[in-house]
C-alpha positions in Angstrom: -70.6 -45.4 39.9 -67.2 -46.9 38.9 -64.2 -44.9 38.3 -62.2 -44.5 35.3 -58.1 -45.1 36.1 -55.9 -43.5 33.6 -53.8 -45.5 31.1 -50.5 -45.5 32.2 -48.8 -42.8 29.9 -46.9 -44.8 26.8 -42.9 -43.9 27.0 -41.6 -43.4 23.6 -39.1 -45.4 22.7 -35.6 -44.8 23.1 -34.2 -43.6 19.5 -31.2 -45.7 18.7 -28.1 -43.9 18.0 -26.8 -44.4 14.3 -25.2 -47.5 13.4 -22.0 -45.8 13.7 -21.7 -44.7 17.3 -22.9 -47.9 18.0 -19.8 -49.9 16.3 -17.4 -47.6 18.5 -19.4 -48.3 21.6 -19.6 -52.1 21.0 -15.6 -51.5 20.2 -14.4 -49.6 23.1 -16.8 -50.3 25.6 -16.9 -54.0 24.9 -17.4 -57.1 27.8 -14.4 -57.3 29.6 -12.3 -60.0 29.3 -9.3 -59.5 32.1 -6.2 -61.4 31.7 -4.0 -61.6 33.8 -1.2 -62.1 31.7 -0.4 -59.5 29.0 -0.4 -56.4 31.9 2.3 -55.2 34.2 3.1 -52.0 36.4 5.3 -50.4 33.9 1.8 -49.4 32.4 1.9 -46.7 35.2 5.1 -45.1 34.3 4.2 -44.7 30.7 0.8 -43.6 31.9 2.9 -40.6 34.3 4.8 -39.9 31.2 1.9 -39.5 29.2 -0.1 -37.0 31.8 3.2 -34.9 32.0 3.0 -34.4 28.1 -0.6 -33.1 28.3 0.4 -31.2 30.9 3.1 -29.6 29.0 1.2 -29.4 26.1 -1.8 -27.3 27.8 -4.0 -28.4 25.1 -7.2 -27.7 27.4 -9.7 -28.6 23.7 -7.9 -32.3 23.3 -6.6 -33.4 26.6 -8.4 -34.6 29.6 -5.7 -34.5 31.8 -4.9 -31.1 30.9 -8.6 -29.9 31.3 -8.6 -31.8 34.6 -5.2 -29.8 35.8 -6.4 -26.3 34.5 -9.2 -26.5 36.7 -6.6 -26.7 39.2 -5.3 -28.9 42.5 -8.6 -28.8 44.3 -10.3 -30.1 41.5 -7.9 -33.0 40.5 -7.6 -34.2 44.1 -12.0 -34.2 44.2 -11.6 -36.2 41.1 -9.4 -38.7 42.8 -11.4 -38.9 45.9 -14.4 -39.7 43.8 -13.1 -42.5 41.6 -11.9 -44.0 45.2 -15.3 -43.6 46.6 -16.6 -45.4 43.3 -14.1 -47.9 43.4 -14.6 -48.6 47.0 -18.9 -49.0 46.0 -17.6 -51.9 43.6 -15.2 -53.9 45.7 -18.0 -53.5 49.4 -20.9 -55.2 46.6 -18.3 -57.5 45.6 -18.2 -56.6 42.0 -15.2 -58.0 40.5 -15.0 -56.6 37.0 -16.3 -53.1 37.8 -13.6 -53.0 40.6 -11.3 -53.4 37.8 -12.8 -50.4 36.1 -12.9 -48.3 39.1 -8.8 -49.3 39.9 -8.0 -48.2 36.7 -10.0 -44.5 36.7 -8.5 -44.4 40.4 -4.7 -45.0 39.1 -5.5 -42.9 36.1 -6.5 -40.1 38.3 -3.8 -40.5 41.1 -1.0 -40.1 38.2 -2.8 -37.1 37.8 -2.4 -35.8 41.2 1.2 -37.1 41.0 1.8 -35.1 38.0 -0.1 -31.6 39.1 1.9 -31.7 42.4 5.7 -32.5 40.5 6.0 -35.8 42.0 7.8 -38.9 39.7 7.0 -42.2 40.3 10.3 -43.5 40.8 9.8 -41.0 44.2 6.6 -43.3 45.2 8.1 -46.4 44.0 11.4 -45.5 46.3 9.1 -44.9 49.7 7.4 -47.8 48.9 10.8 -49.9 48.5 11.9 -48.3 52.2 8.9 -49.5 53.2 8.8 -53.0 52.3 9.2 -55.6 54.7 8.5 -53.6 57.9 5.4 -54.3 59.6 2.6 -51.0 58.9 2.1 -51.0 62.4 5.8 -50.2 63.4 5.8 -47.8 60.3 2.6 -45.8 61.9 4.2 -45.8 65.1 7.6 -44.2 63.1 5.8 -41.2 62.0 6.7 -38.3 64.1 4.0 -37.2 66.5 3.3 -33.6 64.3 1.8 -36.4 61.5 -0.7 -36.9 64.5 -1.4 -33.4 65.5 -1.7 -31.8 62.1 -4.4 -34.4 61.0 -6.4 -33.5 63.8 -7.6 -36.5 64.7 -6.0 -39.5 67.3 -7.3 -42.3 64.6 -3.6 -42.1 63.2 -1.5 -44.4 65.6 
């Protein structure tokens, strides 16, 4: 006696969102299109300036940034390490433009450790400048030896 198989069960279909919410999200969310030209690093310090005004401001209802720092330094630095796991998903599959993305959330969220813990760019951009033009391996092997211990770990040369 044959068997009857079930119908597969009929998924509704998804209910568009209004017309409106769809012109923003067609606006804002659009294809990118990277230039190169037209961006520059100076983005970052206006960015900084910007996360140290929320964080003044405290305004917790309005502000990412300062939700994200009155949650507090634990969870500002997980948020970082997450957008660098995700970025680091994009560039391993070799996906240029979501790379992009995933840079930007990264810096976005790294200002924001900057700013929680008091530090200025110009304090990054200076160690970076004593840095330049000596070879990472003879900087490594610079750092003083409690570097080493206080990580834990002998993967630090």
């Amino acid at each position: 006696m044959p068997v009857a198989v079930p119908a597969p069960p009929v998924k509704a279909k998804a209910k568009k969102p209004p017309k409106s919410v769809r012109s923003v999200e067609k606006r804002i969310l659009k294809p990118l299109d990277i230039a190169a030209a037209g961006g520059d690093a100076t983005v970052l310090d206006r960015l900084w300036q910007t996360v140290e005004q929320r964080r003044l401001s405290g305004d917790v209802n309005h502000s990412h940034s300062a939700r994200l720092m009155a949650r507090g330094t634990a969870k500002v630095a997980q948020k970082l390490g997450e957008e660098a796991v995700e970025c680091v998903i994009e560039a391993t599959q070799g996906h240029r433009a979501e790379t992009i993305l995933e840079s930007a959330d990264l810096l976005y969220h790294l200002v924001v450790v900057w700013v929680d813990a008091g530090i200025k760019p110009e304090e990054v951009w200076a160690e970076l400048q004593r840095r330049e033009g000596i070879s990472g391996i003879a900087e490594k092997a610079a750092r003083p030896k409690g570097i080493v211990r206080a990580a834990r770990t002998t993967k630090l040369p």
